[in-house]
N, C-alpha and C positions, 0 to 999 in steps of 0.2 A: 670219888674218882671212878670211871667209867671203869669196869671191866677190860676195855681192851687197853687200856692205858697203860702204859709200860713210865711214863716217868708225867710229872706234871709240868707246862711251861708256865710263868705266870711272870706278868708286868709290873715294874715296880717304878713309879715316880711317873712323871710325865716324858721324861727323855724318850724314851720309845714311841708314845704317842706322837708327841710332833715330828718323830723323823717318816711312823708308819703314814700319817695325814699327806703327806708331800707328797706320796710317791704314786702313782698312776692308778688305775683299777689293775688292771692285768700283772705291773708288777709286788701291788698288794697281794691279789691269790696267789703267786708263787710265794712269796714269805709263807702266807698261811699253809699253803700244801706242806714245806719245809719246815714248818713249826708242829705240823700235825706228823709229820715222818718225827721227827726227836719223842714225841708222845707215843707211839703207836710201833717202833722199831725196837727192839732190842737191844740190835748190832749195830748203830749207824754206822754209815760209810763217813771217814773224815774228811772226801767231800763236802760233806755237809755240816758238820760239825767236829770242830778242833780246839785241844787246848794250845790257849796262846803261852810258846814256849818263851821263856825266864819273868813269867808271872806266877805268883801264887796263887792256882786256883780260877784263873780268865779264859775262859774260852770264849770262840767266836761261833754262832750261825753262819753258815756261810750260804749266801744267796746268791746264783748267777743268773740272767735274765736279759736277754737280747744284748747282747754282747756287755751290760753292765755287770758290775758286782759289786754287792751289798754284806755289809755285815752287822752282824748284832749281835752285842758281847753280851754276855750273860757266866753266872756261876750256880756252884751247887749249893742249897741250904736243907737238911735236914736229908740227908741220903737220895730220896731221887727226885727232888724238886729243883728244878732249874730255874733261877729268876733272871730274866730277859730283863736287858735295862736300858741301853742306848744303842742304837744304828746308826749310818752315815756308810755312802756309798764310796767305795775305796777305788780314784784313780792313780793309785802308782802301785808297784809291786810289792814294796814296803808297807804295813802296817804304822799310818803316822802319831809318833809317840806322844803326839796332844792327845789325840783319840786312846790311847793307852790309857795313861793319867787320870784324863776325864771318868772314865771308865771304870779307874783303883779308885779313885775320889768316891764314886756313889755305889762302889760297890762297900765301900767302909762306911759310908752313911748309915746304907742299908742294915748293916750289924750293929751301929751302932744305936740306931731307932728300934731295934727288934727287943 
């Protein structure tokens, strides 16, 4: 890990892949900028990063970008490694509870492969 690294993000499965592949140039470098602030910050602002309240352990990326907004769930593994898993761009105000699931689903994959 880099020195200025304050936490690692890292990709797990392909769900993030196919969602990052879709999405534009420009809205791709805001992800990145946004993946690199969680790496590089101490303190993020929950702006940009929040746990998703009555889950154990989910939180979101949170990506805003010409008037869209994107998220990408991810959790903690081993104190400050973050694994980024699945995105999908959020049009309602509500967080949709597939997206939740989907989510719990391979985030319990994940521990259970490990």
């Amino acid at each position: 890990m880099n020195s200025d690294v304050v936490r690692e993000v890292v990709f797990y499965g392909k769900h993030f892949r196919y969602f990052y592949q879709v999405l534009n140039k420009k809205t791709r470098l805001k992800v990145d900028w946004t993946i690199n602030l969680l790496e590089t910050v101490e303190h993020v602002p929950e702006k940009y990063f929040k746990h998703l309240s009555g889950t154990e352990g989910l939180y979101e990326i949170r990506v805003e970008f010409e008037s869209n907004i994107y998220r990408i769930f991810s959790f903690f593994d081993a104190g400050k490694l973050i694994i980024a898993i699945n995105g999908f761009q959020k049009k309602t105000s509500k967080t949709p509870k597939s997206e939740i699931d989907k989510a719990l689903k391979i985030k319990k994959q994940y521990f259970n492969e490990k």
